[in-house]
The first five atom37 places (N, CA, C, CB, O) and aatype in JSON, in Angstrom:
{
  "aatype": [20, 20, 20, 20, 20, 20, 20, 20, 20, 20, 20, 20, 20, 20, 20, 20, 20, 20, 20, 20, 20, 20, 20, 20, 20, 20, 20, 20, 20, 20, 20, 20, 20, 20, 20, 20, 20, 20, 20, 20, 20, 20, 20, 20, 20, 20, 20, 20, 20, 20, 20, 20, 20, 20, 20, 20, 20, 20, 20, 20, 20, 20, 20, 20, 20, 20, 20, 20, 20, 20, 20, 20, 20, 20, 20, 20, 20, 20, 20, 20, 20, 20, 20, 20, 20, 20, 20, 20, 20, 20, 20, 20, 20, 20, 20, 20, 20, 20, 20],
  "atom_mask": [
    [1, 1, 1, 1, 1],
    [1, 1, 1, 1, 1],
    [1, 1, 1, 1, 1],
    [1, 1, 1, 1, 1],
    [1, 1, 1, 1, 1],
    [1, 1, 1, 1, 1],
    [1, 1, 1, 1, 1],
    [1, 1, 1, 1, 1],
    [1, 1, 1, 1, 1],
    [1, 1, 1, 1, 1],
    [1, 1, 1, 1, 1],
    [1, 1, 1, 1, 1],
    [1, 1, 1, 1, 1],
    [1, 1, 1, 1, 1],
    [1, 1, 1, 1, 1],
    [1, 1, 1, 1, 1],
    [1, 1, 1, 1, 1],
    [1, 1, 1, 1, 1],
    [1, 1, 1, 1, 1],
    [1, 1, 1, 1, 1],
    [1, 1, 1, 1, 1],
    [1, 1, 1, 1, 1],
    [1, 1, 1, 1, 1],
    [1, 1, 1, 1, 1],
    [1, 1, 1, 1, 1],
    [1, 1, 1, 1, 1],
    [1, 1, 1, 1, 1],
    [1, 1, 1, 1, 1],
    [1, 1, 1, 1, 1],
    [1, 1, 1, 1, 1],
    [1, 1, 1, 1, 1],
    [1, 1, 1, 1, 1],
    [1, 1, 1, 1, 1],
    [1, 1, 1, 1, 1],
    [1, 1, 1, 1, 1],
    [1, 1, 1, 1, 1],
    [1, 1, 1, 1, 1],
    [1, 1, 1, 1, 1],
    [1, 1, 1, 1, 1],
    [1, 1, 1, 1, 1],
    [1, 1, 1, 1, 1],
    [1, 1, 1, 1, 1],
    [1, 1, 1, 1, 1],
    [1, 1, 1, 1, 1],
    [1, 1, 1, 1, 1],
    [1, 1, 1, 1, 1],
    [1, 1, 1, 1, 1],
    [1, 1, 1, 1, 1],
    [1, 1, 1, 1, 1],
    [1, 1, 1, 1, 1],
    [1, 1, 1, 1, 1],
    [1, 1, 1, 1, 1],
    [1, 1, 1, 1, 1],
    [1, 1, 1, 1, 1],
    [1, 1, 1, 1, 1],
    [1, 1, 1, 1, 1],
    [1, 1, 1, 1, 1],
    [1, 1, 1, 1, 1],
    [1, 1, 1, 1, 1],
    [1, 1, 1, 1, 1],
    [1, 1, 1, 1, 1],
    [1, 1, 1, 1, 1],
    [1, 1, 1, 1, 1],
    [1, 1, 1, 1, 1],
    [1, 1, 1, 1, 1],
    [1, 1, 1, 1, 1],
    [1, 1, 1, 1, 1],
    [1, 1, 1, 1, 1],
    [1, 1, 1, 1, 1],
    [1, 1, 1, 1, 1],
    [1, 1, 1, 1, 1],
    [1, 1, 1, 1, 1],
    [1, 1, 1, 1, 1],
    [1, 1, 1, 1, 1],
    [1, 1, 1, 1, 1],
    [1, 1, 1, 1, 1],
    [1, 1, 1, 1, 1],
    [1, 1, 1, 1, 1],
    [1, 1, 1, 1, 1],
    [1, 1, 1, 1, 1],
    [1, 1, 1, 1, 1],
    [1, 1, 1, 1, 1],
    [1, 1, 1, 1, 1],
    [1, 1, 1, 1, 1],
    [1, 1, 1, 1, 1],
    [1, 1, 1, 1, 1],
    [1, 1, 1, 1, 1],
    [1, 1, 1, 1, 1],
    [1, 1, 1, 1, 1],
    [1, 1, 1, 1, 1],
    [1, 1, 1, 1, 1],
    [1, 1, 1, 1, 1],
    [1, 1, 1, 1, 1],
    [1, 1, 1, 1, 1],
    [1, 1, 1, 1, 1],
    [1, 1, 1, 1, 1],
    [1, 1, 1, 1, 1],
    [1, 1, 1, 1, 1],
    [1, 1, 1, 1, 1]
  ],
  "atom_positions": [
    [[0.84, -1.17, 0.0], [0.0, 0.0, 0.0], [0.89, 1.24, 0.0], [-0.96, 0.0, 1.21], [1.91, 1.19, 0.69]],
    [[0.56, 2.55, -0.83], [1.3, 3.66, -1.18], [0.36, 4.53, -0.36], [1.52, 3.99, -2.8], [-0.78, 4.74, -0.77]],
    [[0.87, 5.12, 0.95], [0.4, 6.05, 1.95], [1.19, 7.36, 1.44], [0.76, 5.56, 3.57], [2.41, 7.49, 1.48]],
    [[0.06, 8.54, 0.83], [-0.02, 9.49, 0.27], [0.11, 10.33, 1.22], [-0.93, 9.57, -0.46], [0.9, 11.28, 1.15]],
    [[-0.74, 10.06, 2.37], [-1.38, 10.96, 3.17], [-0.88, 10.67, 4.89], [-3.04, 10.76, 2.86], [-0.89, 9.48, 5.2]],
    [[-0.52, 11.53, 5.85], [-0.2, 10.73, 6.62], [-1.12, 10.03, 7.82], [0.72, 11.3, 6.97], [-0.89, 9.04, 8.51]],
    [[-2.32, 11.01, 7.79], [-3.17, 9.99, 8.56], [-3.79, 8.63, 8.28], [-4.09, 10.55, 8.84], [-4.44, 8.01, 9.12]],
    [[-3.59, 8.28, 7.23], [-4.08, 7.02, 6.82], [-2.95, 5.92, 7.19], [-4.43, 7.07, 5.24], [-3.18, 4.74, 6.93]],
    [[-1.56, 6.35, 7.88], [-0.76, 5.5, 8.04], [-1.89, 5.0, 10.06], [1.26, 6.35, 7.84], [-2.45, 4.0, 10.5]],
    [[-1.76, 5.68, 10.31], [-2.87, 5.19, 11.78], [-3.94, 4.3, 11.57], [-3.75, 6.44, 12.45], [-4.45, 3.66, 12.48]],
    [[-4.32, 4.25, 10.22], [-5.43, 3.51, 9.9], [-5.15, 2.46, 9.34], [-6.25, 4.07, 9.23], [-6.09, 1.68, 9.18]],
    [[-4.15, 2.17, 8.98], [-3.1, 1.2, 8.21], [-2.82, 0.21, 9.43], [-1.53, 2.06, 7.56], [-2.9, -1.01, 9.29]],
    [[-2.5, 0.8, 10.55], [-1.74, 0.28, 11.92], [-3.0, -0.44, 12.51], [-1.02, 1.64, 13.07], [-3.15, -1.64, 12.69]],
    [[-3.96, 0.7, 12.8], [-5.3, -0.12, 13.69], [-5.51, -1.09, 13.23], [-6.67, 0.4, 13.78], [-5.12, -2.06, 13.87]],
    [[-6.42, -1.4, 11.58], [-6.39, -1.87, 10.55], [-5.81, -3.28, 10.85], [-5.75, -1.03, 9.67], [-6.69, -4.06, 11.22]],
    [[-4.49, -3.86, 10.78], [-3.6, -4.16, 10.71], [-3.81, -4.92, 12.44], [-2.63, -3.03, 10.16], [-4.31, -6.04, 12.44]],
    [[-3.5, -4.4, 13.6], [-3.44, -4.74, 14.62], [-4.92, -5.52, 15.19], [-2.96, -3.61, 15.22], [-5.0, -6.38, 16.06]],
    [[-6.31, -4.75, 14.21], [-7.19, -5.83, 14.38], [-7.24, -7.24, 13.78], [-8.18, -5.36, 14.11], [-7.89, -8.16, 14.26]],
    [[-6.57, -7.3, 12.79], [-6.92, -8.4, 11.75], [-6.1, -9.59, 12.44], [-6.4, -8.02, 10.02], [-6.46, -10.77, 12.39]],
    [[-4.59, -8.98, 13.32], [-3.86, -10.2, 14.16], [-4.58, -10.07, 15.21], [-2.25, -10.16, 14.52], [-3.92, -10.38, 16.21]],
    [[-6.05, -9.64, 15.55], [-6.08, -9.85, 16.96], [-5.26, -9.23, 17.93], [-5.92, -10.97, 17.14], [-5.07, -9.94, 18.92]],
    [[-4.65, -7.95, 17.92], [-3.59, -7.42, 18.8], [-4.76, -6.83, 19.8], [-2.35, -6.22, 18.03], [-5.97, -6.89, 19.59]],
    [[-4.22, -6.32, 20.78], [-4.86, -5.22, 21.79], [-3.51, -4.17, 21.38], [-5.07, -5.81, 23.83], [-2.34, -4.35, 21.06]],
    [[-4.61, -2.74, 21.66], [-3.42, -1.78, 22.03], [-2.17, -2.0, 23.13], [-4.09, -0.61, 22.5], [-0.99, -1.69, 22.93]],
    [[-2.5, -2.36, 23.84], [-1.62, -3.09, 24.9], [-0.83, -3.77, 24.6], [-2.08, -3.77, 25.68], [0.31, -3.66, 25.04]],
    [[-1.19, -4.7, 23.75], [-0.16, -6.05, 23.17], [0.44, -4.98, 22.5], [-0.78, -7.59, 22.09], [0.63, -4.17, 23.41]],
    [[0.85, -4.48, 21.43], [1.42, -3.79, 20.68], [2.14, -2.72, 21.06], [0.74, -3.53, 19.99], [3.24, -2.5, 20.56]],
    [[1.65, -2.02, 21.9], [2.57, -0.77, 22.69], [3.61, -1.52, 23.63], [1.5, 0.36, 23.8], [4.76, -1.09, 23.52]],
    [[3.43, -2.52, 24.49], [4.76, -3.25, 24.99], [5.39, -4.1, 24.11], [4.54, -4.08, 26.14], [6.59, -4.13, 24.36]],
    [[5.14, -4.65, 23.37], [6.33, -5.2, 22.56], [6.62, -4.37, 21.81], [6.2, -6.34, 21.84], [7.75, -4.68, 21.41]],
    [[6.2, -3.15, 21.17], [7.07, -1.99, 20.18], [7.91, -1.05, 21.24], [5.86, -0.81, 19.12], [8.82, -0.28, 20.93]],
    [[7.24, -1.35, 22.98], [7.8, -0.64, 23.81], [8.08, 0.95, 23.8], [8.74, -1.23, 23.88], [9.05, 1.7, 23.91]],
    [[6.31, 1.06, 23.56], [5.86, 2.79, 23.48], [4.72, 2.77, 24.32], [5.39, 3.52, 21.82], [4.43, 1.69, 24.85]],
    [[4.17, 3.57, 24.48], [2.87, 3.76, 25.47], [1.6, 3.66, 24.79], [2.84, 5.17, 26.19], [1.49, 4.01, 23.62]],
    [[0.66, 3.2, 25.44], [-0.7, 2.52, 24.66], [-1.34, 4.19, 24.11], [-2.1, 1.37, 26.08], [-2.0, 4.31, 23.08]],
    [[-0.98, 5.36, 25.02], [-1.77, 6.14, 24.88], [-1.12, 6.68, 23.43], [-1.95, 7.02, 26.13], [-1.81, 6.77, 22.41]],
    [[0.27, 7.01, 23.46], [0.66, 7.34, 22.54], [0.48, 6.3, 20.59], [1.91, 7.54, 23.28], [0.58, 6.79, 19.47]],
    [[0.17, 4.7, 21.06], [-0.16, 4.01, 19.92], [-1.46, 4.26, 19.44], [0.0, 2.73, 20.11], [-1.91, 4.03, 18.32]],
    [[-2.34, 5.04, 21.02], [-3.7, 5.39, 20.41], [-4.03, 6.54, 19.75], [-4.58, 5.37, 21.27], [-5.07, 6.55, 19.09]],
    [[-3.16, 7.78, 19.83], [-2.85, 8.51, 19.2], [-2.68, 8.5, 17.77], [-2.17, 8.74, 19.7], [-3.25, 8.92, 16.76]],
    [[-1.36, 7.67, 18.2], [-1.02, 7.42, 16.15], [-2.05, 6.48, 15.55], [0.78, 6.44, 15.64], [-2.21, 6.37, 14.34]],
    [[-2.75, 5.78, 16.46], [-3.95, 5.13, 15.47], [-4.92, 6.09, 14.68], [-4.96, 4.24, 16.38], [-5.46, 5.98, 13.58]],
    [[-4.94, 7.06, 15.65], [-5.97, 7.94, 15.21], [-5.37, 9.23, 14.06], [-6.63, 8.59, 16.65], [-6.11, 9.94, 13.38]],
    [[-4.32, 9.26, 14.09], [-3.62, 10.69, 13.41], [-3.49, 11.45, 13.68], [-3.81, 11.26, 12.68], [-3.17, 12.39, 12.96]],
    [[-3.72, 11.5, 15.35], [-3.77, 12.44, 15.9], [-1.87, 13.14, 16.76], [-5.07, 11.97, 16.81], [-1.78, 13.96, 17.67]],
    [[-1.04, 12.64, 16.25], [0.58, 12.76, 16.0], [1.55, 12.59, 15.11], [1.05, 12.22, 16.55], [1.57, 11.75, 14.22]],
    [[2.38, 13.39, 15.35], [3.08, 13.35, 14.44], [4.92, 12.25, 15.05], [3.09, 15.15, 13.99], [6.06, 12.72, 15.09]],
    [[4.54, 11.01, 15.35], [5.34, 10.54, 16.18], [6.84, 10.71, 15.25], [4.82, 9.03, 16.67], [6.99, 11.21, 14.14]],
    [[7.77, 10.14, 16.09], [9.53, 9.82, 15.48], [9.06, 8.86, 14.54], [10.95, 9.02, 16.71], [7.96, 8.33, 14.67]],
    [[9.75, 8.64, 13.69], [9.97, 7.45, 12.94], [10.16, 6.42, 13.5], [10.84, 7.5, 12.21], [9.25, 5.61, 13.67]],
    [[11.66, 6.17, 14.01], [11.84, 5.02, 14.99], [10.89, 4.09, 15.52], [12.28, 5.46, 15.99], [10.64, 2.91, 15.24]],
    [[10.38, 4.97, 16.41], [8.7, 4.48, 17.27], [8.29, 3.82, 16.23], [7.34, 5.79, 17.79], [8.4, 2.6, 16.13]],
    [[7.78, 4.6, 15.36], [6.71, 3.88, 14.1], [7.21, 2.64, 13.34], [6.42, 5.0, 12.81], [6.49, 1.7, 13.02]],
    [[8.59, 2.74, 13.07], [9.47, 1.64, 12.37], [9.42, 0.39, 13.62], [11.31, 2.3, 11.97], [9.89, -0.68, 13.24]],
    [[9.02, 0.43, 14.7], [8.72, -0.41, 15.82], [7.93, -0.75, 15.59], [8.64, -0.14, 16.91], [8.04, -1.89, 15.14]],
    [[6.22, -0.09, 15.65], [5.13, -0.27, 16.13], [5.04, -1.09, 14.32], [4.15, 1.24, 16.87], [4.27, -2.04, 14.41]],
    [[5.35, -1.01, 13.46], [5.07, -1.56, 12.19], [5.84, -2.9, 12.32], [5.52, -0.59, 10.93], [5.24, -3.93, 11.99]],
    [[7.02, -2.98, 12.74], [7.45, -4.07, 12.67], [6.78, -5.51, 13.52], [8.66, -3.72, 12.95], [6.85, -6.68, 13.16]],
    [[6.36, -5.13, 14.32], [5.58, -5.94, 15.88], [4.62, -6.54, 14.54], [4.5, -4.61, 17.67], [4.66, -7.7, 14.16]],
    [[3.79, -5.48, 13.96], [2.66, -6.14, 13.52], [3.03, -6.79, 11.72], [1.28, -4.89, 13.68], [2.37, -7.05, 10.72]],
    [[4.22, -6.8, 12.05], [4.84, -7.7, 10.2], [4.92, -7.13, 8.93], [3.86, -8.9, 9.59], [4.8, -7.63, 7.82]],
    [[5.23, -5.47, 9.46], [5.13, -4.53, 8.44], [6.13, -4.18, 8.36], [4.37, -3.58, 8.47], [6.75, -4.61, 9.34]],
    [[6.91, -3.44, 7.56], [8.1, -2.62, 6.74], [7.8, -1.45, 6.28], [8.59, -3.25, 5.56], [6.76, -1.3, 5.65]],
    [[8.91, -0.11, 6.59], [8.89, 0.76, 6.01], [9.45, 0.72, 4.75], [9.22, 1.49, 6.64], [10.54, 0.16, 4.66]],
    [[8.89, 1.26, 3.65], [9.64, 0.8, 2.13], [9.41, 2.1, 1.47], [8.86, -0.66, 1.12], [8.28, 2.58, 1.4]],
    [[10.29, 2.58, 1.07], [9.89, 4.36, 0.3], [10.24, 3.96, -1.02], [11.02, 6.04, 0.84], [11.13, 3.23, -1.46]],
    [[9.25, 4.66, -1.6], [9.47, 4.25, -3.31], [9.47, 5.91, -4.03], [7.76, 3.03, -4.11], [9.08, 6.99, -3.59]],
    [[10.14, 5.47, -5.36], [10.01, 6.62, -5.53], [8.55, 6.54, -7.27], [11.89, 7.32, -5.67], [8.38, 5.94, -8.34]],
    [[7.75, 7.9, -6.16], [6.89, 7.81, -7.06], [7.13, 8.01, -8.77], [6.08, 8.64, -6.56], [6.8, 7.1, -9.53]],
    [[7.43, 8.65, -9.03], [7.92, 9.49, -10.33], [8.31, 8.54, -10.93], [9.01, 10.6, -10.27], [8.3, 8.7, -12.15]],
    [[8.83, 7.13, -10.42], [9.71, 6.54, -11.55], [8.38, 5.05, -11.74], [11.84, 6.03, -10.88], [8.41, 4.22, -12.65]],
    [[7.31, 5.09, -10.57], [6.16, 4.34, -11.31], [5.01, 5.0, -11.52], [5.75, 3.21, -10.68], [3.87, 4.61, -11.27]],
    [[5.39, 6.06, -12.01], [4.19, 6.98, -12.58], [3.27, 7.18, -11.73], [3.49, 6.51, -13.72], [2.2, 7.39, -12.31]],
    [[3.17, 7.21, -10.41], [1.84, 7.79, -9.83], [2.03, 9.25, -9.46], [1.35, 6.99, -8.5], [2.93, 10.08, -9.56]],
    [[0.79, 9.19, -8.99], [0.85, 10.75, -8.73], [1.26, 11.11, -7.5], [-0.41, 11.43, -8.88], [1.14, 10.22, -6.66]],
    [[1.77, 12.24, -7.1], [2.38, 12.53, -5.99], [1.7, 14.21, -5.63], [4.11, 12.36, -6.26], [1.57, 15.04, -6.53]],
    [[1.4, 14.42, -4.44], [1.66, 15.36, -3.4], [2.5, 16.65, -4.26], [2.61, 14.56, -2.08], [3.61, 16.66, -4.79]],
    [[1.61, 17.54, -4.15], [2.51, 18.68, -4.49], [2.28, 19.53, -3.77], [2.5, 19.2, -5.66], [1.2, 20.11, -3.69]],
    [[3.92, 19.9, -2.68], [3.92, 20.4, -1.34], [4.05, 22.2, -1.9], [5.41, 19.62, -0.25], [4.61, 22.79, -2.82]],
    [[3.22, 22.56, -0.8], [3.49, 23.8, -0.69], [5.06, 24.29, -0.79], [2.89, 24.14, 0.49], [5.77, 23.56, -0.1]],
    [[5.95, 25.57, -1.63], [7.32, 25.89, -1.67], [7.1, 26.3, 0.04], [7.88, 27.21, -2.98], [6.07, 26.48, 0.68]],
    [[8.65, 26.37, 0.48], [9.09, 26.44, 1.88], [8.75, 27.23, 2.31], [10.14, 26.44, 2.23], [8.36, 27.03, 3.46]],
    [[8.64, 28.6, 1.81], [7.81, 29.64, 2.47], [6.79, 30.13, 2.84], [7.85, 30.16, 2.26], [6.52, 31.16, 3.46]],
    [[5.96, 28.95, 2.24], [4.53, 29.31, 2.47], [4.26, 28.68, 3.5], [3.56, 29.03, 1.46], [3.63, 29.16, 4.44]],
    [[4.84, 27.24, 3.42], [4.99, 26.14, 4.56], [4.97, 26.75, 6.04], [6.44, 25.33, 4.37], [4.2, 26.72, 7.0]],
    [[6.46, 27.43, 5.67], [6.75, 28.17, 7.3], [6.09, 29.25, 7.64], [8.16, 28.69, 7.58], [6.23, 29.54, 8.83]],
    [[5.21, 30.18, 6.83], [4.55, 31.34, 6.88], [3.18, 30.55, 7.76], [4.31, 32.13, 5.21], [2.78, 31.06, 8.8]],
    [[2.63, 29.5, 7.29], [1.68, 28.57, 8.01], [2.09, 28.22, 9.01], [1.31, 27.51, 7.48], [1.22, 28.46, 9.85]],
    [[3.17, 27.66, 9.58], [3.24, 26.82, 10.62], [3.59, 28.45, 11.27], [4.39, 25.28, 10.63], [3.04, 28.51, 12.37]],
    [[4.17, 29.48, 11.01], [4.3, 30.48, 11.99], [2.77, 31.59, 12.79], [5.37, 31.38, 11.14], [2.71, 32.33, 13.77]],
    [[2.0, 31.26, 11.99], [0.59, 31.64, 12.16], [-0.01, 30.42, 13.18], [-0.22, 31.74, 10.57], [-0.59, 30.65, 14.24]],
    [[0.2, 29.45, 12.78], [-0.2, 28.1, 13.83], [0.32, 28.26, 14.94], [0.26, 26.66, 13.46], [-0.07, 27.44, 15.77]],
    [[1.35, 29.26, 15.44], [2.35, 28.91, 16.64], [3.64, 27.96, 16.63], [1.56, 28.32, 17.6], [4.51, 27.77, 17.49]],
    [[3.5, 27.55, 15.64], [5.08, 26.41, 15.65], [6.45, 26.95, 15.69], [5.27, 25.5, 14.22], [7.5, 26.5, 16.15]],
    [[6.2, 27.86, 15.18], [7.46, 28.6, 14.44], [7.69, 30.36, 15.6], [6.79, 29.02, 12.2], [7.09, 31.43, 15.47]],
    [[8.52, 30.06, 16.41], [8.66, 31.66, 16.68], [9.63, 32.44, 16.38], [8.62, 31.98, 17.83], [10.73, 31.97, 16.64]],
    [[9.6, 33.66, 15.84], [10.61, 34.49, 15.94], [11.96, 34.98, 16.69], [10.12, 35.07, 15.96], [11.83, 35.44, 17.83]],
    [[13.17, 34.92, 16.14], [14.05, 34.85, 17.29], [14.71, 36.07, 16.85], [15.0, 33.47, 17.54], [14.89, 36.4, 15.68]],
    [[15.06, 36.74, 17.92], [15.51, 38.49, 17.63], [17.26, 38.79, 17.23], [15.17, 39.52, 19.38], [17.66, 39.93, 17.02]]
  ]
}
């Protein structure tokens, strides 16, 4: 599966953790992260480390695999240029000014 988007990777995981029968529980101690935080990323509601996630995927028999779109013709994401990016996240609060 080609995850475009990143909340659909949480849905990928739940998804995934029902079909083996996992509990959140089962899965947050053997990826050895916190249930609250796996319930989080189930939902999309974070933006976790990688690491974590390269855990919590592996427990349930998954792989991170990056492809590159362009060279099998799908379509791809066309990100906002950097400035608009950071002009957003500085209106959101992410970003503060340093004097």
């Amino acid at each position: 599966m080609i995850l475009l988007e990143p909340n659909r990777l949480g849905r990928l995981i739940r998804e995934r953790r029902k079909q083996l029968r996992y509990t959140q529980h089962k899965v947050a101690d053997a990826a050895g992260v916190g249930r609250q935080w796996l319930v989080k990323l189930e939902a999309g509601k974070s933006t976790p480390p990688l690491d974590l996630v390269i855990r919590v995927l592996g427990v349930l028999d998954f792989c991170l695999h990056v492809v590159d779109l362009h060279a099998r013709g799908m379509p791809t994401l066309q990100p906002a240029p950097l400035a608009a990016r950071a002009k957003q996240r500085e209106g959101d609060g992410d970003l503060r000014q340093v004097p």
